[in-house]
C-alpha positions in Angstrom: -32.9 -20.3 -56.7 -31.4 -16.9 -57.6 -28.9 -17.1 -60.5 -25.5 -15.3 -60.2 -25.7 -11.9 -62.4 -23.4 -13.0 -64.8 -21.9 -8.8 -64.7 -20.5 -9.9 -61.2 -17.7 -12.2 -62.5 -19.2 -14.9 -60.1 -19.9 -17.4 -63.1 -18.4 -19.8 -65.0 -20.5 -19.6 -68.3 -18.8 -18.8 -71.2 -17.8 -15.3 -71.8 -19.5 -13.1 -73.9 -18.6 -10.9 -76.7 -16.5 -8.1 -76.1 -19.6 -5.8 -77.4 -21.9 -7.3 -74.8 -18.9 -7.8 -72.1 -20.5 -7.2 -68.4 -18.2 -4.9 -65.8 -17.9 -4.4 -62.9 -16.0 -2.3 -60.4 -12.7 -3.8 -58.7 -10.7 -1.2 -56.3 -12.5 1.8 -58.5 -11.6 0.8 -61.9 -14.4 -1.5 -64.1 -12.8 -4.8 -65.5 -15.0 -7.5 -67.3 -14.7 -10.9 -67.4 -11.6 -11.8 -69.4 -9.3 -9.3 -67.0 -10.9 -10.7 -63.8 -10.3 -14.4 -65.2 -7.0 -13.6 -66.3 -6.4 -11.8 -62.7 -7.5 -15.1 -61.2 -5.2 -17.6 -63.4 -2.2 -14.8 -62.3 -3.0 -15.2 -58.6 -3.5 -19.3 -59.2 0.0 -19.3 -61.2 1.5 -17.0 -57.8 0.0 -19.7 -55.7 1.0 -22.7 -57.6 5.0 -20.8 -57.8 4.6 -20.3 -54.0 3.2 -23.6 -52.8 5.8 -25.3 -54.6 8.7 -22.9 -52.9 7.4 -23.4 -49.4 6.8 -27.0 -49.9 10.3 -28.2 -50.8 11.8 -30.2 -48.6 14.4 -27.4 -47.6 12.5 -25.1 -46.4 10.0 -27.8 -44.9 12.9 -29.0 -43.0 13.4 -25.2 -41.8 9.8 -25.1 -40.9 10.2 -28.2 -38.7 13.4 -27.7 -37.0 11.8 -24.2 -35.6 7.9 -25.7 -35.0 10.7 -28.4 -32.4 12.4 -25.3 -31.1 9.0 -23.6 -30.1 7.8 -26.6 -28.9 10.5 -26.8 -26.5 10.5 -23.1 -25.2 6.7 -23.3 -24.8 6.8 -26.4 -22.5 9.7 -24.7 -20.3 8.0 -21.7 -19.9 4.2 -23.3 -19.5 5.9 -25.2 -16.5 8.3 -23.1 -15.2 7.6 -19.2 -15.6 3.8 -18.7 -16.6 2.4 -20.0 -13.4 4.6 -17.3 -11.8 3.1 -14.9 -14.4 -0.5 -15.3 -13.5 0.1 -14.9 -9.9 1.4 -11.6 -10.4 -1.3 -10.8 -12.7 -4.0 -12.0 -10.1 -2.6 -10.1 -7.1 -2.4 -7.1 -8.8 -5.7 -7.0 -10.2 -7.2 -8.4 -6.4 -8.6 -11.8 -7.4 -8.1 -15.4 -5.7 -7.2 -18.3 -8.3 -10.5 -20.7 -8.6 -8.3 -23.5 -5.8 -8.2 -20.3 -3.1 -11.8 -19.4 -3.5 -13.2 -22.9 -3.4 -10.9 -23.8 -0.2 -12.0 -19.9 0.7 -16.0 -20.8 0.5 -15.7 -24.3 2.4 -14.2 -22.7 5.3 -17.0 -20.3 5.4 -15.2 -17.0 5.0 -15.6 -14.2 2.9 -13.4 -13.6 -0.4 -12.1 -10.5 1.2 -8.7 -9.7 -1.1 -6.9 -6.5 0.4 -5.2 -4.7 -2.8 -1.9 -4.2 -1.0 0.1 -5.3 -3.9 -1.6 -2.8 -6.3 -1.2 -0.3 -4.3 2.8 -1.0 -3.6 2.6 -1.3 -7.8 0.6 2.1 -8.4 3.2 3.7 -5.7 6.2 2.2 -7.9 4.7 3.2 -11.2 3.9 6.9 -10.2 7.9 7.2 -9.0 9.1 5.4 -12.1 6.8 8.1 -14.1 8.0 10.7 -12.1 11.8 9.9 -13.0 11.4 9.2 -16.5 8.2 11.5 -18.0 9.2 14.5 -18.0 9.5 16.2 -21.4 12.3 18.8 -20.3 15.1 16.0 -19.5 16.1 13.0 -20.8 16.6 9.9 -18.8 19.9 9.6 -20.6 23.4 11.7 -21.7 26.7 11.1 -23.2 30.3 12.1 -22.4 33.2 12.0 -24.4 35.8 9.5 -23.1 38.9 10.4 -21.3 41.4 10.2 -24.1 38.8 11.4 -27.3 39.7 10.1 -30.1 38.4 12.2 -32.9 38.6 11.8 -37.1 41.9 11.7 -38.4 41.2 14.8 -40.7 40.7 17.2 -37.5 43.4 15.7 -35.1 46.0 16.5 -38.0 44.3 19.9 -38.1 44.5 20.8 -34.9 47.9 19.5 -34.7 49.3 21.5 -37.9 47.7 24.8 -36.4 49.3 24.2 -33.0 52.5 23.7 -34.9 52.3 26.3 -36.7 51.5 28.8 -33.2 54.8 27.5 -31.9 57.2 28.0 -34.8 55.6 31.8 -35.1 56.6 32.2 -30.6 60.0 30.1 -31.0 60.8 32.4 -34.3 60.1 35.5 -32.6 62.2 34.8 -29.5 65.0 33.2 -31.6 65.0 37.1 -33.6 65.4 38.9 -30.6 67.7 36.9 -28.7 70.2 37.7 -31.8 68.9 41.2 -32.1 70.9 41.1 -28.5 73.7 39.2 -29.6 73.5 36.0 -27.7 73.4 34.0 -31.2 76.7 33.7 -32.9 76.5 31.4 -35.4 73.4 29.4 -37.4 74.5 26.1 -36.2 74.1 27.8 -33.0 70.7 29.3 -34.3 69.3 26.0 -35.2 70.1 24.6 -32.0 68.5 27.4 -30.3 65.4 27.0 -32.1 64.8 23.4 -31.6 65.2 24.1 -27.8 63.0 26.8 -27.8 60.7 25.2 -30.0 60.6 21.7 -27.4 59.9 24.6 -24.9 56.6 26.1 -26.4 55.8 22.8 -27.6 55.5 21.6 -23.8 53.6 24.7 -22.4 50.8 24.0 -25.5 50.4 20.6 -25.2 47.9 21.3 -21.8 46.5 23.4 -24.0 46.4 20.9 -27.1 44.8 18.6 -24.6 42.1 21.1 -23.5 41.2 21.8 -27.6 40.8 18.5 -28.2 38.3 17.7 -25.2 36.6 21.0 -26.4 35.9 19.8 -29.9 34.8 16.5 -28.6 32.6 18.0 -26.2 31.1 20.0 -29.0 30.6 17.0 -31.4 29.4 14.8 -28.4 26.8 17.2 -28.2 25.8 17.4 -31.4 25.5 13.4 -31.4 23.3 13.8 -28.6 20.8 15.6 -30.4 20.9 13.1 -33.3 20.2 10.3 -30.7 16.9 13.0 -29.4 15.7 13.5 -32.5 16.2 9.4 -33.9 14.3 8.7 -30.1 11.5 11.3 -30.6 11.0 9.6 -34.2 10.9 6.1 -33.1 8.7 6.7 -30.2 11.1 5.7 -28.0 10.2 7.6 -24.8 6.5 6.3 -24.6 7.8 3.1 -25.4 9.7 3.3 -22.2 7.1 4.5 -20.1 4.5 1.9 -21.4 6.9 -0.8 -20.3 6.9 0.4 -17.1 3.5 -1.2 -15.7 5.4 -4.4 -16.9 7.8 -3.6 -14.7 6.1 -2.6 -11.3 3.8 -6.2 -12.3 5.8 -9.0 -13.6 9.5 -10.4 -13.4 11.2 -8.4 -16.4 9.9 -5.8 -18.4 10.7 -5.9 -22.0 12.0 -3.1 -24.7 12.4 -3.8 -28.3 13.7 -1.8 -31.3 14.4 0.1 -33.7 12.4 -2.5 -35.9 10.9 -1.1 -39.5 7.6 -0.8 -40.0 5.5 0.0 -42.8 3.4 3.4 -42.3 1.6 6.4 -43.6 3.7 9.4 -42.7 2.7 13.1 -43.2 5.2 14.6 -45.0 5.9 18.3 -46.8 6.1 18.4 -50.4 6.1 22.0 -51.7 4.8 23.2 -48.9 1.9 20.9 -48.6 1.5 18.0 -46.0 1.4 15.0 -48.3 0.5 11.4 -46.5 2.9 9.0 -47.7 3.6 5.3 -47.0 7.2 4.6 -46.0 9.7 2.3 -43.6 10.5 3.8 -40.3 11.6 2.6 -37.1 9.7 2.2 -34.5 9.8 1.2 -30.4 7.4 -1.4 -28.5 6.9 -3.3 -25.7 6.5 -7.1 -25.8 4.4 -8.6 -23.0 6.8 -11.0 -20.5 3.7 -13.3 -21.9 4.9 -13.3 -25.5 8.5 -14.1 -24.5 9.8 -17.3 -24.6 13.6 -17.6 -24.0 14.9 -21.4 -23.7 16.0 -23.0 -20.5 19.2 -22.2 -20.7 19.4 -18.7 -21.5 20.4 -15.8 -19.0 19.2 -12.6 -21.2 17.9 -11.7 -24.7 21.3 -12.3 -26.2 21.6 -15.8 -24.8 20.2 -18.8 -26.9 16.7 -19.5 -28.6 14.9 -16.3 -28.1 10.9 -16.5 -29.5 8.2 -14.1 -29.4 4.4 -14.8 -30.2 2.6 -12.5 -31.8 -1.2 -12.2 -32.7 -1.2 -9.3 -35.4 -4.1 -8.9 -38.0 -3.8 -9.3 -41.6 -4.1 -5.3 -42.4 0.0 -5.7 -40.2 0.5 -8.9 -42.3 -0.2 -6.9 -45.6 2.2 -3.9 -44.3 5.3 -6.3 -43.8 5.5 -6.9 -47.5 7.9 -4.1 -49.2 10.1 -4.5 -46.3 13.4 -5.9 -46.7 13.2 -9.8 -46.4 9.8 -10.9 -46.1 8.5 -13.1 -48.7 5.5 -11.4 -50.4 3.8 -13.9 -51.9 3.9 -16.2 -48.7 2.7 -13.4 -46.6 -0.5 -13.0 -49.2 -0.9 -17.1 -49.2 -1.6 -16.6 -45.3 -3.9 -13.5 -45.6 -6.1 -15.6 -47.6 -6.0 -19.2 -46.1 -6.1 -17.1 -42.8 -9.7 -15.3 -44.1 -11.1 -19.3 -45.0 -9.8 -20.3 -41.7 -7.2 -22.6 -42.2 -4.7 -21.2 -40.2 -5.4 -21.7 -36.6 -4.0 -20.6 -33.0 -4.6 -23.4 -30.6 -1.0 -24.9 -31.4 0.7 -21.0 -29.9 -2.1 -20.8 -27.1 -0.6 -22.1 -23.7 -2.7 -23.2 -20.9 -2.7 -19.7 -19.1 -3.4 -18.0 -21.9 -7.2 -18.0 -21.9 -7.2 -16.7 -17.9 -4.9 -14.6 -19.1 -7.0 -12.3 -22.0 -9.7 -12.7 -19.3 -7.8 -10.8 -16.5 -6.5 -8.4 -19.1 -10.2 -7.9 -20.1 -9.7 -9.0 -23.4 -11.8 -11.6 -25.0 -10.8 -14.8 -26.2 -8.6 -14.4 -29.7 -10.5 -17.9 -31.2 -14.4 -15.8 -31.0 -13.6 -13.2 -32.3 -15.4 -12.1 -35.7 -12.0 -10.9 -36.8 -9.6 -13.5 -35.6 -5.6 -12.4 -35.5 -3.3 -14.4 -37.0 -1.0 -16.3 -35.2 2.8 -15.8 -35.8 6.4 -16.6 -34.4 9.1 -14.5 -34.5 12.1 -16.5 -34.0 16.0 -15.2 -33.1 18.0 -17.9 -32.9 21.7 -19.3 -33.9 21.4 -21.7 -37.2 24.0 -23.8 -38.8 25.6 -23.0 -41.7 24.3 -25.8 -43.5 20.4 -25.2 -42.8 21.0 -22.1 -44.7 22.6 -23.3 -47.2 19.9 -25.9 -47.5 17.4 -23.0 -47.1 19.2 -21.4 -49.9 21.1 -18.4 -48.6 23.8 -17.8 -51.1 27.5 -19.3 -50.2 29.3 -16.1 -50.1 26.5 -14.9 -47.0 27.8 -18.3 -45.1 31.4 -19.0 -46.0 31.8 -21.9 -43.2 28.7 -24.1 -43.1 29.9 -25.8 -40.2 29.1 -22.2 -37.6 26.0 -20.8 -36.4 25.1 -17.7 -37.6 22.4 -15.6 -36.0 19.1 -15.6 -37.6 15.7 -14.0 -37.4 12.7 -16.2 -38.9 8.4 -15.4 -38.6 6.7 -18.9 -38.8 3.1 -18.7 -39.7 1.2 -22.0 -39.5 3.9 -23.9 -41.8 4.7 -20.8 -44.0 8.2 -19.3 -43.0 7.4 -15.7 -44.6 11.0 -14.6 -43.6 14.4 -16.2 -42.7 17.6 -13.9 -43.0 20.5 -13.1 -41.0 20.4 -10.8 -38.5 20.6 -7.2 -40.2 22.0 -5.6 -36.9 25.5 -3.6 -37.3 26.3 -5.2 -34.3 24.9 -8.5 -34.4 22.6 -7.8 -31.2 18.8 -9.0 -30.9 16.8 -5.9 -30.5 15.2 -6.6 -27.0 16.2 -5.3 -23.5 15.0 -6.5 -20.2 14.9 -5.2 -16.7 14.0 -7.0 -13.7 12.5 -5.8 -10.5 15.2 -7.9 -8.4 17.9 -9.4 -10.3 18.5 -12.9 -9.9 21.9 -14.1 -10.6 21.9 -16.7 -13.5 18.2 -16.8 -14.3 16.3 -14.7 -17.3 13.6 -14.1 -15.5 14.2 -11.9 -11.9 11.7 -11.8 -9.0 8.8 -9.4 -9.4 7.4 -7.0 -6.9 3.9 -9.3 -6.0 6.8 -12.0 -5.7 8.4 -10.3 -2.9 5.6 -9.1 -0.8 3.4 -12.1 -1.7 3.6 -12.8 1.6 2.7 -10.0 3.4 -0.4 -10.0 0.6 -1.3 -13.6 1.5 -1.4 -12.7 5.6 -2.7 -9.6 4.9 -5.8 -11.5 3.2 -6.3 -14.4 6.1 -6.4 -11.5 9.0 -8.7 -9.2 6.9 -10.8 -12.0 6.1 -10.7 -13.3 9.9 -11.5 -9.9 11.2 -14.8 -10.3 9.2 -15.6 -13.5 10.4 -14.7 -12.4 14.3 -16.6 -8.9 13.3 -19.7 -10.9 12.2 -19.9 -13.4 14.8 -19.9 -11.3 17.5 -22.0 -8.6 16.2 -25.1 -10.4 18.1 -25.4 -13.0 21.0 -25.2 -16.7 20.2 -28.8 -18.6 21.7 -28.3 -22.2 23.2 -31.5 -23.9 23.8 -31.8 -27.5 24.6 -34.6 -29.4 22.1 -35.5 -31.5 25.3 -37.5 -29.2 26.8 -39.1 -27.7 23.8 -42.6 -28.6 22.3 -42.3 -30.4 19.0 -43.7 -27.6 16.9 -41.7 -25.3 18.7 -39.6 -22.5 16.0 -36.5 -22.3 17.6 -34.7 -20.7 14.6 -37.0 -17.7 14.7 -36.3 -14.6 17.2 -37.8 -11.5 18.0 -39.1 -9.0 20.1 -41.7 -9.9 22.8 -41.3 -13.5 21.7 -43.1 -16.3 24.2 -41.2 -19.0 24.4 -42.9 -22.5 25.6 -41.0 -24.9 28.1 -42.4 -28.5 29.1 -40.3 -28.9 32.5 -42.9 -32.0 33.6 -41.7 -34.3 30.5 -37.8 -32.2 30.6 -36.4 -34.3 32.9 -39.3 -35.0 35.2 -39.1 -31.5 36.2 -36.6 -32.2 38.6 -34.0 -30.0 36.7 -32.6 -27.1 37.6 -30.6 -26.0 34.4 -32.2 -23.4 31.9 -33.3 -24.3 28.7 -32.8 -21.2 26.8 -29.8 -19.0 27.5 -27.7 -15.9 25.8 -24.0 -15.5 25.7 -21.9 -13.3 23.6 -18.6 -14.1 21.4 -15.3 -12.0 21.8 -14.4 -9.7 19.7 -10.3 -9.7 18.8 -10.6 -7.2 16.1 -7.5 -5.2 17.6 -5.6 -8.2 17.7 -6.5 -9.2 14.3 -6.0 -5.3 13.2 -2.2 -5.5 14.8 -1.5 -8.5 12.9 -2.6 -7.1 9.9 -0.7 -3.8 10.7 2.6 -5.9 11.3 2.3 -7.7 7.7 1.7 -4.7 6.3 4.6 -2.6 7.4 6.5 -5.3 6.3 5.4 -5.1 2.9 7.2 -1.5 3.1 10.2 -3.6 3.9 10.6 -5.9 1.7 9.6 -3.6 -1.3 11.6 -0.4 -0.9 8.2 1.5 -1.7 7.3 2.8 2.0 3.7 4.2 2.4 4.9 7.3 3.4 7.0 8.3 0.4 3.4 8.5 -1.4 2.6 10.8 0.7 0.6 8.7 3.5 2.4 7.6 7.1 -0.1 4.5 7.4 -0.4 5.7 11.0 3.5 5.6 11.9 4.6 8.1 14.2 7.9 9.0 15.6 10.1 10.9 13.2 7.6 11.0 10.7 5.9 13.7 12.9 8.3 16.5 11.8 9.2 17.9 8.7 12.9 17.4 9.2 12.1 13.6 10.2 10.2 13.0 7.3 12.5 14.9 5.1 15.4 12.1 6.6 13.2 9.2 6.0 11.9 10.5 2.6 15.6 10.4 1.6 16.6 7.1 2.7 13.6 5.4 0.9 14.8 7.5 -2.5 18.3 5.3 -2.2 15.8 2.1 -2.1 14.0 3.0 -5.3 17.2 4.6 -6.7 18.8 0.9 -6.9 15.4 -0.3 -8.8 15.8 2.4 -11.1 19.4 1.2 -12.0 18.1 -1.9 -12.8 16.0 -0.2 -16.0 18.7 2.6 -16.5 21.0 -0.4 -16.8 19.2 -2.6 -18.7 17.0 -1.3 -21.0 18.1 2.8 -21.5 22.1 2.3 -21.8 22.0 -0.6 -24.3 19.2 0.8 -26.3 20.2 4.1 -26.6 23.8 2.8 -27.6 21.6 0.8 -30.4 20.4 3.8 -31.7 24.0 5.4 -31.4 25.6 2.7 -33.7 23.0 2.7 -36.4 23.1 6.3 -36.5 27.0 6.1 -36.6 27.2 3.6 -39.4 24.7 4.9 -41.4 25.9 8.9 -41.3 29.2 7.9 -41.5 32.3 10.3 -41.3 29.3 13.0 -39.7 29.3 12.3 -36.0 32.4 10.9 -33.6 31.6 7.7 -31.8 33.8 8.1 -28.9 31.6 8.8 -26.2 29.9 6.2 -23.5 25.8 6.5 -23.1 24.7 7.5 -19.5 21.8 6.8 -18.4 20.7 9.6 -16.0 17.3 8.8 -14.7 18.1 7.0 -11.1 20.5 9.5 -10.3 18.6 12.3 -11.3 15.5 11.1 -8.8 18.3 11.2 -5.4 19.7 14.7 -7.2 16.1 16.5 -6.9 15.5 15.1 -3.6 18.5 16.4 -2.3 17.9 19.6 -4.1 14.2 20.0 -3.0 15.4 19.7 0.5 18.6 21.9 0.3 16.7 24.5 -1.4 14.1 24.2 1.4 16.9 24.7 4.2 19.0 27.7 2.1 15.6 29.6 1.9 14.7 29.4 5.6 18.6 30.5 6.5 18.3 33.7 3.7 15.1 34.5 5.2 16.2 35.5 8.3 20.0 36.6 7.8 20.5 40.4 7.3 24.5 39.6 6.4 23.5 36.6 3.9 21.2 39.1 2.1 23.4 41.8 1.9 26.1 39.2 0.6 24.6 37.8 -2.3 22.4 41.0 -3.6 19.4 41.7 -5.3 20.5 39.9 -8.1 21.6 36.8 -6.2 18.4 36.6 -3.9 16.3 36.8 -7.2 17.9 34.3 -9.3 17.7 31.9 -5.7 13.7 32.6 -6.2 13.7 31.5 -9.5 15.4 28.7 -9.1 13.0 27.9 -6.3 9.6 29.1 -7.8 10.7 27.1 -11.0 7.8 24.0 -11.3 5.7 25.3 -9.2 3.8 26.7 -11.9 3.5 30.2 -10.4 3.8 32.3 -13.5 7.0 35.1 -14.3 6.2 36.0 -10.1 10.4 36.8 -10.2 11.6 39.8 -12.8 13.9 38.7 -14.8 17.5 40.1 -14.7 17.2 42.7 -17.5 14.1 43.8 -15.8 15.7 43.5 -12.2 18.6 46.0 -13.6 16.3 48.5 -15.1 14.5 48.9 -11.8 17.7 48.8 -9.2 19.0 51.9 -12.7 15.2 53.2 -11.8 15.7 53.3 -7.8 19.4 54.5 -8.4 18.0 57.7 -9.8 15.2 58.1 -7.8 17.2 58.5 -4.6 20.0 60.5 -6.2 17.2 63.1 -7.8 16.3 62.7 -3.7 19.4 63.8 -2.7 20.0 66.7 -5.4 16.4 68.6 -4.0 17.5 68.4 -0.5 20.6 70.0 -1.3 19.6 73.1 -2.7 18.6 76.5 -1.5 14.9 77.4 -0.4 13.3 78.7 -3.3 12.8 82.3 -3.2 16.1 83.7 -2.1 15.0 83.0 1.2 17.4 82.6 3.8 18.0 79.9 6.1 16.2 80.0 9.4 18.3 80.8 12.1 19.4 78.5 15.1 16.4 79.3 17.2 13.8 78.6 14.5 11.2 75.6 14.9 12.5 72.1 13.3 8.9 71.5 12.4 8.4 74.6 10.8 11.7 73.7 8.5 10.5 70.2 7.9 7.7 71.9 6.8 9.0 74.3 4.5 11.1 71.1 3.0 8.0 69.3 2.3 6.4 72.1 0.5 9.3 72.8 -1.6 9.3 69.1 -2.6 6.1 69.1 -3.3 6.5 72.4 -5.7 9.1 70.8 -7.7 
């Protein structure tokens, strides 16, 4: 057997003399023995500390009391909401679960699976991109409130300068009504002042008022563009828009941040870009799969909240540095995680295998690179537990209350366990259903809905082919009795001779034929109604007509003319306008608002927080509808109106073409207004130049023709003076 070189640091012979000391190259600097020993007995000592930490009963009880609480979450949801789950995720990818297809093969018919409910989920996506991916808007705004209520500092400002503005007008009238000798006295003066100074106070308070909404208009704004520029950072836009095929698929969709992560950055340091490693917030979207609320709850906020995660040990390794993690347990996991210790059957659910298969991902226990399994838990803890944990006393003064918590439990390692660093105390998830469902976390999905029409729609597509197949040929009835023994009745073709014994049939006293044709009906328009029927009431029941993508699925009626379908296209933009509440709503309101208070609190004195966050997105889908179709109707009246043309002017009919040439990528086809001005200037001249050379004299000195002369000939004359000039 090969010996270990004893320059690797692989052996355990004694070391040699620091002359002859071996290296050998560790993370591109050379240590010998002795510094890689004395690296090991560090990293033994760091595992000895940490074991010992994790391993007290404390935090062993902690470990325990949230292993119970996933346990319980897990076995609601395995029961409850993950069946549901895989449904949805088998009708929009087309497939039958293993019980259909095996009660589909005995009857004989073919696994036929009409994709109706990915196409109503494709329909819903592309209007739900539609609303919110557009890089020129955002789905959201703010407004300042009613009453503002702005910093101290610049209320008294503005109050002191409007003061100021009415002693200066109730001083100047005061000096001339005694330049005219109405004031006799100064006790009559004083009086006279404070009237006139109630006066001017109560014409300026209007305009006080109007100041102050001003100012907090402006600094509404510029909080507005703090909350842009903290989104763009955090990815929060194509967070958004990657949680919307969770949306269009399964019950809720799910939003979570800002959270910290550790991450190279490319930053400018004297004027070079510099990569540097760095906390910043980010955006992501959990999978409804990796959610686990508790029975009870009715949203994110509401009771045990859990979320599974599968990260790999490079993400382990990048939690450490960030604020609460416990380094040395999160290095402990990385290596029993790399011997194998650590497994993931005990967070796996019984759907979860079908699940990574339909999501064409392979199964997590194969693969040469395993991820490790973690919790991360949100949940309300007694006092007491953290004390036990050993929080300090002045973080939990009553240890009888539950204080909101966020722990990760890896294996038995809790790697973090701290209260909940939000200013506001909130969890940083946000859920939209499709349908809401009053008093349940999870709402109804969009398969849920139609799953009926989906289900019909599969039995008459896959009768049709049965009824299309059968009767595609004649069925053959022969009676055996007449037939030789060898005869091949199974077997048909052209020119075929068939043999018939009538003497032993019967005694040949039969009349009946032994071989006859007939053919089976055909019901495909029958079937093809039905599955018309179930399929218009998919449109129904979803809000997501066929023809608002475009297609009319062979409807007629109104849908023939332009104005019909213009009416119907706006009725079905109300339908999807109410599922876009439920994600403006949920999920853009409170998160923006999150990203509103921690820029507040952590700039603070810089930006006003009295404003309310709008989300804008649904009503900005039924604004451009409307505004397609009014633009439409206001260009076909213009076209044809001499008055309306002459009313609103060059300038008007060209800013009306700009508006309605805008997005339709046609290129500067309208001058602009400068240039628009400089040619009406350009035409201006042009005719009065026109109207100067037909006003003067024939060039020459010659007369004028007299009355008799030829009009033609002085037409002529004009043009060739015209055209001398």
């Amino acid at each position: 057997m090969m010996q270990t070189p004893q320059g690797l640091g692989l052996s355990r012979s004694p070391e040699p003399s620091p002359a002859q000391q071996p290296v050998m190259a560790v993370m591109g600097k050379w240590q010998g023995n002795t510094d890689l020993q004395a690296a090991e007995s560090r990293a033994a000592d760091e595992r000895t500390a940490m074991m010992q930490r994790q391993n007290q009963p404390l935090i062993t009880s902690l470990a325990g009391y949230f292993r119970g609480m996933w346990d319980a979450v897990k076995d609601h949801k395995q029961r409850n909401v993950e069946p549901r789950l895989l449904k949805c995720l088998l009708a929009r990818k087309g497939e039958y679960s293993a019980q259909q297809l095996q009660q589909i093969a005995e009857e004989g018919s073919p696994a036929i699976y009409m994709l109706l409910t990915d196409e109503k989920c494709s329909n819903l996506e592309s209007w739900l991109y539609d609303i919110y991916d557009n890089p020129d808007d955002e789905p959201y705004g703010a407004e300042e409130t009613p009453v503002p209520e702005l910093q101290p500092e610049l209320q008294q400002a503005l109050h002191q300068t409007a003061m100021q503005t009415v002693q200066s007008a109730a001083m100047d009238m005061l000096e001339l009504e005694i330049a005219m000798g109405g004031i006799r006295d100064e006790v009559q003066a004083t009086q006279r002042f404070q009237a006139l100074m109630q006066e001017q106070m109560e014409e300026l308070e209007n305009d006080l008022r109007d100041v102050l909404h001003e100012e907090a208009k402006a600094q509404t704004e510029k909080l507005v563009d703090a909350i842009k520029d903290a989104a763009v950072e955090s990815g929060w836009r194509q967070a958004l828009l990657e949680s919307i095929p969770d949306f269009c698929t399964y019950p809720c969709s799910f939003l979570k941040g800002p959270i910290q992560v550790n991450k190279q950055v490319l930053e400018w340091k004297d004027g070079k870009p510099v990569l540097v490693r760095k906390i910043v917030h980010k955006w992501t979207t959990p999978s409804p799969w990796d959610i686990f609320p508790a029975a009870e709850n009715r949203d994110c906020q509401d009771g045990p909240l859990i979320e599974r995660h599968y990260i790999t040990a490079k993400d382990l390794h990048d939690l450490i540095g960030i604020e609460g993690y416990d380094a040395d347990a999160i290095r402990t996991v990385i290596r029993e995680q790399s011997t194998g210790t650590i497994r993931s059957t005990w967070l796996d659910s019984t759907t979860e295998t079908e699940r990574q298969r339909l999501e064409g991902r392979d199964n997590l226990l194969v693969n040469p690179e395993p991820t490790i399994p973690a919790l991360q838990i949100w949940a309300d803890v007694a006092g007491y537990r953290l004390l036990e944990y050993g929080m300090y006393p002045d973080m939990i003064p009553d240890p009888t209350k539950h204080y909101p918590v966020e722990a990760w439990l890896i294996g038995s390692y809790v790697i973090k366990c701290q209260l909940n660093s939000s200013p506001d105390g909130q969890r940083p998830y946000f859920m939209a259903p499709f349908r809401e469902f009053k008093g349940s976390f999870w709402g109804r999905a969009l398969p849920e809905v139609i799953g009926d029409c989906q289900s019909q729609c599969n039995v008459a597509a896959r009768s049709l082919a049965r009824n299309m197949a059968v009767s595609s040929g004649p069925q053959v009835g022969v009676d055996v009795g007449a037939m030789p023994p060898n005869e091949k009745i199974d077997e048909i073709f052209p020119f075929k001779i068939w043999q018939f014994n009538m003497e032993a049939y019967q005694g040949g006293s039969t009349s009946r034929q032994p071989l006859w044709f007939f053919q089976p009906e055909l019901h495909a328009p029958e079937l093809l109604k039905v599955y018309e029927f179930w399929n218009g009431e998919s449109d129904n029941k979803s809000g997501i007509p066929r023809y608002a993508t475009g297609g009319t699925g062979g409807q007629q009626g109104v849908l023939r003319t332009s104005s019909g379908y213009a009416m119907m296209l706006e009725g079905a933009t109300k339908g999807i306008q109410r599922v876009a509440k439920n994600i403006d709503r949920n999920q853009i309101e409170p998160s923006i608002q999150r990203l509103m208070t921690d820029i507040l609190i952590n700039n603070p004195g810089q930006y006003r927080g009295d404003v309310k966050v709008q989300a804008v997105g649904a009503t900005a889908l039924l604004h451009k509808e409307a505004l397609r179709l009014r633009r439409n109707e206001a260009m076909i009246a213009i076209k044809g109106d001499a008055m309306a043309l002459n009313v609103i002017g060059m300038e008007g009919y060209a800013e009306i073409l700009r508006q309605y040439f805008k997005g339709l990528e046609f290129g500067n086809v309208v001058p602009s207004k400068r240039e628009l001005q400089m040619r009406l200037k350009q035409d201006e001249m042009t005719a009065m130049l026109a109207q100067q050379t037909a006003a003067l004299p024939p060039s020459g000195g010659q007369q004028a023709l007299p009355s008799g002369a030829s009009p033609e000939g002085q037409a002529d004359g004009n043009l060739m003076q015209q055209r001398a000039m």
